[in-house]
Structures are given as structure tokens and as C-alpha cells.
Backbone bond lengths (Angstrom), bond angles and torsions (degrees), N, CA, C in turn:
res aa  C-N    CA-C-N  psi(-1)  N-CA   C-N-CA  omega(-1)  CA-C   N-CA-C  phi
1 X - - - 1.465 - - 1.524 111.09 -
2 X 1.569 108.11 -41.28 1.585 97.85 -175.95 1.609 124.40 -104.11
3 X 1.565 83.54 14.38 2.040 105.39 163.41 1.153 94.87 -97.58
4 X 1.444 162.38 -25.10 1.388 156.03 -144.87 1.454 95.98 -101.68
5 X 1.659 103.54 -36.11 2.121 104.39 -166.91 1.667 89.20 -79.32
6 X 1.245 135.01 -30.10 1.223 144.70 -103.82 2.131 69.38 -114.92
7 X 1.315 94.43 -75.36 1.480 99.40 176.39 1.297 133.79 -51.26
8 X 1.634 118.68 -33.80 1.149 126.10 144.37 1.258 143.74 -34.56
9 X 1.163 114.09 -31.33 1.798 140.72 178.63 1.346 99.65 -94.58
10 X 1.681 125.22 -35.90 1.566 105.10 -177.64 1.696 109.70 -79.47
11 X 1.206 98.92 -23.45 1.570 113.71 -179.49 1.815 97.93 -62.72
12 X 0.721 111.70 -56.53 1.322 127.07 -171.93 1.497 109.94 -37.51
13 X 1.346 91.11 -56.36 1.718 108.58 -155.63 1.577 97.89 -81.39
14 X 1.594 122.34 -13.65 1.427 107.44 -162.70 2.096 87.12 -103.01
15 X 1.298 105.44 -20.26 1.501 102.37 -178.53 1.606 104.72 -50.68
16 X 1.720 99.19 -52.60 1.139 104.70 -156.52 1.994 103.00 -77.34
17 X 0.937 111.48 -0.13 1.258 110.61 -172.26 1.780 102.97 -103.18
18 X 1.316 117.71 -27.90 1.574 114.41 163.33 1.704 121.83 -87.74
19 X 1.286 97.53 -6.06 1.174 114.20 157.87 1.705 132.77 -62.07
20 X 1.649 97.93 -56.28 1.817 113.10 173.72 1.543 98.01 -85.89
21 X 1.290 129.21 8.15 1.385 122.07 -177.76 1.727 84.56 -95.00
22 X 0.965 117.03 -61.95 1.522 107.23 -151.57 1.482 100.59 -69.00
23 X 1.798 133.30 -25.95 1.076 155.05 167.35 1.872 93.95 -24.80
24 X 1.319 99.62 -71.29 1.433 134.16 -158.74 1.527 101.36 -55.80
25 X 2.068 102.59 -59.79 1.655 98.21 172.02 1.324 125.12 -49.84
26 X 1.553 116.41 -48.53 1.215 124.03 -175.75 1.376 109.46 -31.76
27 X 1.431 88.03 -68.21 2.038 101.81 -173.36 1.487 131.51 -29.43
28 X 1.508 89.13 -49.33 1.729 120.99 -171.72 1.504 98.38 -61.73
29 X 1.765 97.93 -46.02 1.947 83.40 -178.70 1.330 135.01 -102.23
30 X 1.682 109.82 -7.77 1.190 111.48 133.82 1.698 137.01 -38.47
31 X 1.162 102.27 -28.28 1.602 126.98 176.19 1.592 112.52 -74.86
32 X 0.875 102.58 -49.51 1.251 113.65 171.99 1.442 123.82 -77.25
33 X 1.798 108.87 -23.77 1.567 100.53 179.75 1.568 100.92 -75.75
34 X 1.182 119.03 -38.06 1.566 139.35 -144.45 2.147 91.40 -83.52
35 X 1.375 107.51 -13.26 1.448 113.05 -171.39 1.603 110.06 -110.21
36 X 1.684 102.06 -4.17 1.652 121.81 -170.33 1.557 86.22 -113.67
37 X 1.393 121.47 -36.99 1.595 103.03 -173.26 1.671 103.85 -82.44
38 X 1.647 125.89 -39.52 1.249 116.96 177.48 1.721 126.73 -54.26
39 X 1.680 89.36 -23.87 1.781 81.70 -177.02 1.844 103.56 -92.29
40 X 1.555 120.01 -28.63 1.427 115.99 174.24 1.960 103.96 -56.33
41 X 0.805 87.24 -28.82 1.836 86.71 176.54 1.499 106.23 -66.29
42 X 0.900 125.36 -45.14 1.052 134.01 173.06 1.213 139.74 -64.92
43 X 1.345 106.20 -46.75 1.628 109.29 156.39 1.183 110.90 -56.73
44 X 1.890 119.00 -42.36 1.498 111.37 -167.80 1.463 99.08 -80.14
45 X 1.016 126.57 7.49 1.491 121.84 174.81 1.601 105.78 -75.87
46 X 1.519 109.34 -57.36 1.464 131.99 163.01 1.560 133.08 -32.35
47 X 1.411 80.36 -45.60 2.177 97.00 159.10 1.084 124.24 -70.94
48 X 1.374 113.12 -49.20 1.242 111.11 -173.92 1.848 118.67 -74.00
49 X 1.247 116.07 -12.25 1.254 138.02 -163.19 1.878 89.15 -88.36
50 X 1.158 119.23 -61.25 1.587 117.47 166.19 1.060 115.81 -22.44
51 X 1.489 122.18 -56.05 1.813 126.39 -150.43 1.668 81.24 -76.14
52 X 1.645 92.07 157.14 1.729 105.56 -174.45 1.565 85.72 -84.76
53 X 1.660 101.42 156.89 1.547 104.91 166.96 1.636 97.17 -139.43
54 X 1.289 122.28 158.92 1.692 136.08 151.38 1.773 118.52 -39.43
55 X 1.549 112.30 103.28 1.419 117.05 -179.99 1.187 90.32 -80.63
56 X 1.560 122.61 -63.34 1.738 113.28 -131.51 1.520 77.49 -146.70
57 X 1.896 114.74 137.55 1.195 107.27 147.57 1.749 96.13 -171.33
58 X 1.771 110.96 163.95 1.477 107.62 -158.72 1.550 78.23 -144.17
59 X 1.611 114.56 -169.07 1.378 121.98 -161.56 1.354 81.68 -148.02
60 X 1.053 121.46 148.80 1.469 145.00 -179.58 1.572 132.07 -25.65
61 X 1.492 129.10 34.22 1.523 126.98 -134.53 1.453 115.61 -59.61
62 X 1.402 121.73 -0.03 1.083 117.68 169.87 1.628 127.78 -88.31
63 X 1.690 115.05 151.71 1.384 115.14 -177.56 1.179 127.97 -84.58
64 X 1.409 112.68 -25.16 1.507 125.39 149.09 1.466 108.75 -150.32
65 X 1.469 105.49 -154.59 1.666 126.35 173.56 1.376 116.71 -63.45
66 X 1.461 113.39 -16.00 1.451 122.23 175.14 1.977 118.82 -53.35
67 X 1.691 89.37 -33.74 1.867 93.90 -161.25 1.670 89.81 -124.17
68 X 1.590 118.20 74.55 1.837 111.85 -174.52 1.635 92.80 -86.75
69 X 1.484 87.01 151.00 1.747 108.41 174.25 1.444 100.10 -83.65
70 X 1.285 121.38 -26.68 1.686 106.34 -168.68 1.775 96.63 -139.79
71 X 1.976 85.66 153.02 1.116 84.42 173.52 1.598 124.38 -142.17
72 X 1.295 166.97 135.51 1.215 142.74 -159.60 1.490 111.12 -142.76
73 X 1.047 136.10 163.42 1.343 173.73 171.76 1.854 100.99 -84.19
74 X 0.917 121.70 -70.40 1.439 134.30 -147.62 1.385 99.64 121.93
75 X 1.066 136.76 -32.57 1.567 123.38 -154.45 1.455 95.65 -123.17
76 X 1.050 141.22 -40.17 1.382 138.07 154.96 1.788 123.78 -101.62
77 X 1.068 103.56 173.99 1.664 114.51 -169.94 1.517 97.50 -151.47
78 X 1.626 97.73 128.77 1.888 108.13 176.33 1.383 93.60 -146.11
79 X 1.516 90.77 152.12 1.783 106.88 177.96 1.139 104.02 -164.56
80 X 1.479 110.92 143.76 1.139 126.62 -178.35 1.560 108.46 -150.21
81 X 1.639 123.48 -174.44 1.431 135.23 177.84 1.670 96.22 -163.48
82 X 1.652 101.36 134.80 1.598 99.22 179.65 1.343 104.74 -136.50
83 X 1.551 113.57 -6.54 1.199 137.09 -151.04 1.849 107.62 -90.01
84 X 1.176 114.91 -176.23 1.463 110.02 167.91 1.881 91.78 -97.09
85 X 1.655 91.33 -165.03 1.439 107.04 -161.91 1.376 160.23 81.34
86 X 1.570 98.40 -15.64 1.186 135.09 -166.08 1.500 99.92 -74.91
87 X 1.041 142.30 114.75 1.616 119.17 -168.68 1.688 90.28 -139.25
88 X 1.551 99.46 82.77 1.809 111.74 -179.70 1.760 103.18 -64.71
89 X 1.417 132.30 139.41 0.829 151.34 178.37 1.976 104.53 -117.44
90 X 1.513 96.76 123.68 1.547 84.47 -178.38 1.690 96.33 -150.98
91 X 1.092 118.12 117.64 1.333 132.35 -173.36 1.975 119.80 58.12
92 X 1.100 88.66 31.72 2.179 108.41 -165.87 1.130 128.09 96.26
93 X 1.754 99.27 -7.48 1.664 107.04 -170.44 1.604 100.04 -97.27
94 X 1.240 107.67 125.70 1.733 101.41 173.80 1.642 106.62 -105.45
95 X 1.319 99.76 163.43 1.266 118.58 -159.98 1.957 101.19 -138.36
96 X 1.193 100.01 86.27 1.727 104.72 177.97 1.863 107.93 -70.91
97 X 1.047 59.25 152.01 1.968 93.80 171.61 1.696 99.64 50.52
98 X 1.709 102.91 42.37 1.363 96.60 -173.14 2.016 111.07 -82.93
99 X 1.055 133.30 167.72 1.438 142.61 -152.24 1.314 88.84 -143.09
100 X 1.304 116.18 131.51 1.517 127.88 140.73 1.778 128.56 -118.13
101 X 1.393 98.68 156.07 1.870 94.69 174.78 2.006 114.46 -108.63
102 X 0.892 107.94 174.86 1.645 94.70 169.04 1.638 103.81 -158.61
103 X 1.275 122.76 125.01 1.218 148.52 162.44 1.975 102.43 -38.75
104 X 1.309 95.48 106.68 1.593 105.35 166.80 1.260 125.02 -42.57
105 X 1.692 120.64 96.17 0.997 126.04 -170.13 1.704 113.14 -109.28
106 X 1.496 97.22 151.06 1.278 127.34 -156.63 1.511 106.97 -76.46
107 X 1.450 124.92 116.30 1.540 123.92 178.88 1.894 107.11 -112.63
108 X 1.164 102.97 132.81 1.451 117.47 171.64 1.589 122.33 -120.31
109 X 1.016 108.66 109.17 1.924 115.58 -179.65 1.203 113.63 -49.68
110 X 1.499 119.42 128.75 1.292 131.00 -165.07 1.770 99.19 -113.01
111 X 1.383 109.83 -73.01 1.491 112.41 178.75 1.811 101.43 -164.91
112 X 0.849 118.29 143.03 1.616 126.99 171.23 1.436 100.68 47.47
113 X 1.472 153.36 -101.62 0.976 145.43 -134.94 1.808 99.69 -145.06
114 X 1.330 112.83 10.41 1.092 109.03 179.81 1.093 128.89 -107.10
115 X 1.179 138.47 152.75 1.849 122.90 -163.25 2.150 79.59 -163.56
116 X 1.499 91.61 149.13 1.021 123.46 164.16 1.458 128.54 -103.07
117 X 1.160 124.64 142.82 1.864 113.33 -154.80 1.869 90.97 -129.55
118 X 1.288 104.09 150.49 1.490 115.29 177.46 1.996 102.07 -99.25
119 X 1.669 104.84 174.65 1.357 93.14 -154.88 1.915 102.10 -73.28
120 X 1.197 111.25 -159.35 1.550 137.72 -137.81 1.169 129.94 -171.28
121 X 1.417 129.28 140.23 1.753 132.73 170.19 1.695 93.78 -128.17
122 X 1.224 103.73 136.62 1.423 134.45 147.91 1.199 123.72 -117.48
123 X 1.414 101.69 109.88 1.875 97.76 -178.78 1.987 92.22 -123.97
124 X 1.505 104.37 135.30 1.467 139.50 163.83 1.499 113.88 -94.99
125 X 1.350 98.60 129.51 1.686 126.33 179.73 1.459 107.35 -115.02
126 X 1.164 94.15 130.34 1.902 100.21 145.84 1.028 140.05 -30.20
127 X 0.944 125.35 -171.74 1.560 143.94 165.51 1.747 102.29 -71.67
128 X 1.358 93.41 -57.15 1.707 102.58 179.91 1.592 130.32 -77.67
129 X 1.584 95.04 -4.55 1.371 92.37 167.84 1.631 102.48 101.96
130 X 1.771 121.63 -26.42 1.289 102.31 168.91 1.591 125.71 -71.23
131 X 1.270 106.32 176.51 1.739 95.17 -177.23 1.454 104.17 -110.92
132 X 1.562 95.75 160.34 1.692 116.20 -145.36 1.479 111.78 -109.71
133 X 1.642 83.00 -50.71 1.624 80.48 -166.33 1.976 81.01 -162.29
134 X 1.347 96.32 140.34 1.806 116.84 -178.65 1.406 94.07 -127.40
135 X 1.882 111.60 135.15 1.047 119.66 146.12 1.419 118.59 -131.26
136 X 1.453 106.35 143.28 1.358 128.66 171.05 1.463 130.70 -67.31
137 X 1.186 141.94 144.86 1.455 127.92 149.36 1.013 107.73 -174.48
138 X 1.759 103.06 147.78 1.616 137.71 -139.72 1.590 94.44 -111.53
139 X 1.621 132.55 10.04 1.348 146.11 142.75 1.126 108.46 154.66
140 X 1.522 107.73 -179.89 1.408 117.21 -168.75 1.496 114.99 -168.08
141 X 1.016 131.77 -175.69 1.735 138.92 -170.87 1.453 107.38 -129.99
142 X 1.034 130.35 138.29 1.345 137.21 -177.70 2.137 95.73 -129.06
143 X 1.253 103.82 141.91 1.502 118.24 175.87 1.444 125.84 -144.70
144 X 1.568 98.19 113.32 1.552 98.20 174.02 1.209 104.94 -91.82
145 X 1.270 119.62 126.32 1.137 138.19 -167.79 1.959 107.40 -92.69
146 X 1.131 116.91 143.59 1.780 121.27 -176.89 1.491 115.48 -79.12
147 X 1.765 99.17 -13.64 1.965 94.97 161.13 1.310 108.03 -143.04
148 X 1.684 96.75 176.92 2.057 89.64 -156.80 1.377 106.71 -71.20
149 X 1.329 109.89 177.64 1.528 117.63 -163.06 1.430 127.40 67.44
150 X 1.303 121.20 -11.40 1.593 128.52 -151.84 1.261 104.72 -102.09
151 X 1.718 130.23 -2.40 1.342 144.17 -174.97 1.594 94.18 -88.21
152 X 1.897 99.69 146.47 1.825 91.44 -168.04 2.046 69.59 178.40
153 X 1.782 86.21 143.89 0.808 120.52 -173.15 2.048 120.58 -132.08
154 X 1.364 125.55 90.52 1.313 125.26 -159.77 1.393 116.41 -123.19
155 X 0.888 129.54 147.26 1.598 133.96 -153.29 1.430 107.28 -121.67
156 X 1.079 140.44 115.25 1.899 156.22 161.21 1.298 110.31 -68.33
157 X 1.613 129.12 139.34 1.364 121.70 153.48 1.378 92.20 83.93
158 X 1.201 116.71 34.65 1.286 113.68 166.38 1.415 140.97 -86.78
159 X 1.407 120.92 156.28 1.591 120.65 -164.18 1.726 119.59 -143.74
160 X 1.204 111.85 105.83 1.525 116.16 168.40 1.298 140.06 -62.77
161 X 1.065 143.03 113.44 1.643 146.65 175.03 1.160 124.36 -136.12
162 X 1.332 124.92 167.22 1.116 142.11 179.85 1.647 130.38 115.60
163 X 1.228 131.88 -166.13 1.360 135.95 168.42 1.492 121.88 -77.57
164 X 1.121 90.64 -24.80 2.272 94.44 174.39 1.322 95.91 -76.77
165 X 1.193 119.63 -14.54 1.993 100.21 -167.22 1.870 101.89 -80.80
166 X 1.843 110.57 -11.50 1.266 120.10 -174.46 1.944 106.16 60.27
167 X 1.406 123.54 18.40 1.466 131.45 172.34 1.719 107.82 99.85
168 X 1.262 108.33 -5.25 1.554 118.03 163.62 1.465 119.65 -33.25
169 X 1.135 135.03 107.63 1.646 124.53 165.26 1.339 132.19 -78.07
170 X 0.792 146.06 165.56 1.597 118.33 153.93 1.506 113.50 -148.23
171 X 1.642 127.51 165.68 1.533 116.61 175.03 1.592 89.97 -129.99
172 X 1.447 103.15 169.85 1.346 128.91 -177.34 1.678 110.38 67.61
173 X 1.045 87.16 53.22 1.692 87.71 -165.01 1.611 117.78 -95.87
174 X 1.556 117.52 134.27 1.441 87.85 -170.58 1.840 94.02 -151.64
175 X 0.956 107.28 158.60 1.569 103.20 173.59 1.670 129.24 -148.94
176 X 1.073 116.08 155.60 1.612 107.70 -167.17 1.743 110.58 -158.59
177 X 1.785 103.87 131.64 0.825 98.74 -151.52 1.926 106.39 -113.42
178 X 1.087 122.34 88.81 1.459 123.14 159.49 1.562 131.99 32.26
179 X 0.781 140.46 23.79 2.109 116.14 -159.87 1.276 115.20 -49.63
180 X 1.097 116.67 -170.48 1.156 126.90 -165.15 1.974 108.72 170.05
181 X 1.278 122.02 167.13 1.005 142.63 -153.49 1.388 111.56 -0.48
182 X 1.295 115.55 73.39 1.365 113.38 167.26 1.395 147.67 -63.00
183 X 1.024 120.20 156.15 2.024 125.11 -168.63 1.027 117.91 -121.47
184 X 1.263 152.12 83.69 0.885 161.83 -160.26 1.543 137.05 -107.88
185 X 1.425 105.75 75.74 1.370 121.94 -179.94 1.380 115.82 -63.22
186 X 1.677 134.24 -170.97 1.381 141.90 137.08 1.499 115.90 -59.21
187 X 1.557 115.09 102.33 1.320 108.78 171.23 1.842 111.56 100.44
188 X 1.186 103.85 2.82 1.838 102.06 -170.18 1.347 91.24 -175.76
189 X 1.494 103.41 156.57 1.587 131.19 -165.41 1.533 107.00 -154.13
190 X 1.051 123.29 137.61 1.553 112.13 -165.68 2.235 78.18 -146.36
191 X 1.580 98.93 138.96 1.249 112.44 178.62 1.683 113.83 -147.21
192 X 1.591 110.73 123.55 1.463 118.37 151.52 1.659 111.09 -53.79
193 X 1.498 95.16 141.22 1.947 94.79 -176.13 1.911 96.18 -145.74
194 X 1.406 84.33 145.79 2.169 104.98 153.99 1.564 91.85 -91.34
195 X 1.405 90.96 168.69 1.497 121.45 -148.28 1.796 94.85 -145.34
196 X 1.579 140.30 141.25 1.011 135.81 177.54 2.269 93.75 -176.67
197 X 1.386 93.94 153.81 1.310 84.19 167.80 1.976 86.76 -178.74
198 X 1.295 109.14 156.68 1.560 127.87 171.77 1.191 112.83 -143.66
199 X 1.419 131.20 165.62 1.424 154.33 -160.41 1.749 111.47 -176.86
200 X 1.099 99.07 145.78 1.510 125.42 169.57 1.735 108.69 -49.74
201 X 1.188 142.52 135.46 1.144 129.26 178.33 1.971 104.59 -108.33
202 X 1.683 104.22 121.98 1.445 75.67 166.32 1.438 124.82 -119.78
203 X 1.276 99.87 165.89 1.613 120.88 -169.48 1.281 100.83 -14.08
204 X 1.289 113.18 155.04 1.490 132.29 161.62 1.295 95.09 -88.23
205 X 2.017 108.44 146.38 1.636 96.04 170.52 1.651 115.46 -82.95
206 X 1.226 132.86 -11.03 1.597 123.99 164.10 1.732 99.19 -50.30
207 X 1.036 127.34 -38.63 1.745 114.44 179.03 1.393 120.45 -71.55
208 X 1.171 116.05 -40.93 1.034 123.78 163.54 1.545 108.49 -47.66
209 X 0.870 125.36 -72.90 1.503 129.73 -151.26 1.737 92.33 -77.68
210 X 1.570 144.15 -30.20 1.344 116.03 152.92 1.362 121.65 -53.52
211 X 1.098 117.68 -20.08 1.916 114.69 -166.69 1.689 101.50 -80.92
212 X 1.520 113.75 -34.45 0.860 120.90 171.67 1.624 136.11 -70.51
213 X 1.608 95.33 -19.85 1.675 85.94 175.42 1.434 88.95 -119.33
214 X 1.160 126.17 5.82 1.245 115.49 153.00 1.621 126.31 -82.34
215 X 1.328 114.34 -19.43 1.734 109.38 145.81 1.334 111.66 -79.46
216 X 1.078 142.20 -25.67 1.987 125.78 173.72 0.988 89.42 -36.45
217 X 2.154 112.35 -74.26 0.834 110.09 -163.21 1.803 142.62 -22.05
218 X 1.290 100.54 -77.90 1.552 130.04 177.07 1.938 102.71 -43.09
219 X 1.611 104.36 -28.71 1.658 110.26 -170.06 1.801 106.99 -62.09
220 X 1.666 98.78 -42.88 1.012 120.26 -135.46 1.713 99.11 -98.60
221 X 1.475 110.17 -21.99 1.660 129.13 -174.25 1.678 81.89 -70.44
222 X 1.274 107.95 -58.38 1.714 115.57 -166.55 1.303 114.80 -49.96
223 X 1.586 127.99 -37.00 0.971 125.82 -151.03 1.149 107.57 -100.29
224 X 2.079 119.82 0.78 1.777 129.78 -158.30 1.323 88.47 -114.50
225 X 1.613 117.66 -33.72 1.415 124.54 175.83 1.852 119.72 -49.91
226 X 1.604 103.14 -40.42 1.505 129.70 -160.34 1.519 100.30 -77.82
């Protein structure tokens, strides 16, 4: 009788002790899945941030050749928008009746229809007149093309800013802008244009810094395991 209580209690104590053991494993690798899914998020956060995506782009706001965004010489290039219509799109957020200006840029004859351009500012406004979004570039190529539509204007060394980007950066960034209904005097060409441009987005530093203590982590599991 008092080997039966006696055995009962050891039984007891080892149930309950393979019991909080497996309690314990569970946890640890739940811990570990939940520390394997936060950093795969993360990397795939990291991937997906690589692939180029669409910053800034608008559709043609003019009704014809009457109201051109750009205009040139051969030796210089200017563009602007003062007009309504403009309906800038910049990361999904659109921005109607937006206006831009552009810094008189420098064209140099290359061969047949090609010219090379020195750098540039484009800065985009609102509706209200504040500014939206500025881009930079350190040069670019301009092309009159020998049939219609084929004129296009694209910018190198390029750089994103402003409040539409919401603090977004991006690299490889490049953009190019369309003409369309051209005019064509002696000495000058004046063209309606679309507008489009993409860049690389990079990381936010909160991602960074999970990937990062999410490898300590993984360093450090390895090294308690060893």
C-alpha cells in the first residue's frame, strides 16, 4: 500500500516533468519560427524593394500643339506647365492640376537627330502652388526622331525629392518624357509631352535593423547549439 502511493508520486512527478519539458520545447520553437518568419519578411521586404517600380508619371495634359510643354532652339531646351490638367501621379497618390517648371537646359549635336543635354532641375507643384516633388539630373539625351511620336527627351544621374516621395529614396533612377504634336518652324520646335519615370527603392532603416538583429540572432542560436 505504501509502495503503490510511493510509486504513484514518482509517476507523477516524472509525467509532470515530461510534460513542462515538452511545454518548454514547444516554446523555444515557436520562438524561433515566429523569429524565422519576422526576418523572411524582411528579407522579402528587401527584395521586393530592389525591383524598380513607377515614382512619378502624368499623361499628356495638353489638347493639342496649341498649349506645348517644351520648347527648343537646338541649343537649349525649356519646359514648363501653368495650365490645368496636369494630373501628376507619384507613388498612387495623384496630384491634379499639378504645374511644373524646368531649368534651361543645355543641348549639344551629336549626329542626325541626336543631341546630348547638360544637367537640370524640374520642380512640380500642386494645385496650391506648394512644391511636390523636385528632380535633378547630372545629363541627359534629347531625340528628334524622323517620324512622329519618335521625339523623347530622358534624363541620367538622376535624383528624387520632395514631400510626395513621403521620405522614400530611391537609386537607379531615371525618367523620360514622350513628345508629341510637334511645330516645327526654322530654327525651333515646340512639343506637347507624357511624363513617366522609376527608380530602385531603398530599404527603410527599421528593415534594415530587423534583418540585422535578426542575423545576431540566428549567429548566436548556432553558436549555444555548438
Amino acid at each position: 500500500m505504501n509502495y503503490s502511493i510511493v510509486g504513484g508520486q514518482i509517476d507523477l512527478s516524472c509525467r509532470v516533468f515530461y510534460t513542462l519539458r515538452r511545454v518548454i520545447k514547444h516554446a523555444m520553437i515557436n520562438r524561433t519560427i515566429v523569429r524565422a518568419g519576422v526576418l523572411a519578411a524582411a528579407f522579402s521586404a528587401v527584395a521586393m524593394s530592389s525591383a524598380s517600380i513607377t515614382i512619378a508619371t502624368f499623361s499628356d495634359p495638353a489638347i493639342n500643339s496649341s498649349t506645348p510643354l517644351f520648347s527648343t532652339n537646338f541649343s537649349v531646351l525649356n519646359g514648363s506647365w501653368s495650365s490645368s490638367n496636369l494630373n501628376l501621379s507619384v507613388l498612387g497618390t495623384t496630384y491634379n492640376n499639378a504645374t511644373f517648371t524646368m531649368t534651361p537646359v543645355s543641348l549639344s549635336h551629336v549626329s542626325g537627330g541626336y543631341y546630348t543635354m547638360g544637367s537640370g532641375v524640374i520642380q512640380f507643384k500642386d494645385s496650391s502652388a506648394a512644391d511636390i516633388l523636385k528632380i535633378t539630373f547630372g545629363s541627359g539625351s534629347f531625340l528628334k526622331g524622323s517620324s512622329a511620336g519618335s521625339d523623347s527627351f530622358e534624363g541620367d544621374s538622376v535624383a528624387f525629392s520632395g514631400s510626395a516621395l513621403g521620405g522614400q529614396s530611391f537609386t537607379d533612377s531615371v525618367f523620360h518624357f514622350s513628345f508629341a504634336n510637334p511645330v516645327n518652324t526654322p530654327g525651333n520646335s515646340t512639343y506637347t509631352a507624357s511624363f513617366t519615370s522609376s527608380g530602385e527603392p531603398v530599404p527603410e532603416p527599421a528593415t534594415m535593423a530587423v534583418l540585422g538583429i535578426g542575423a545576431v540572432g540566428i549567429i548566436r542560436r548556432r553558436r549555444a547549439s555548438k
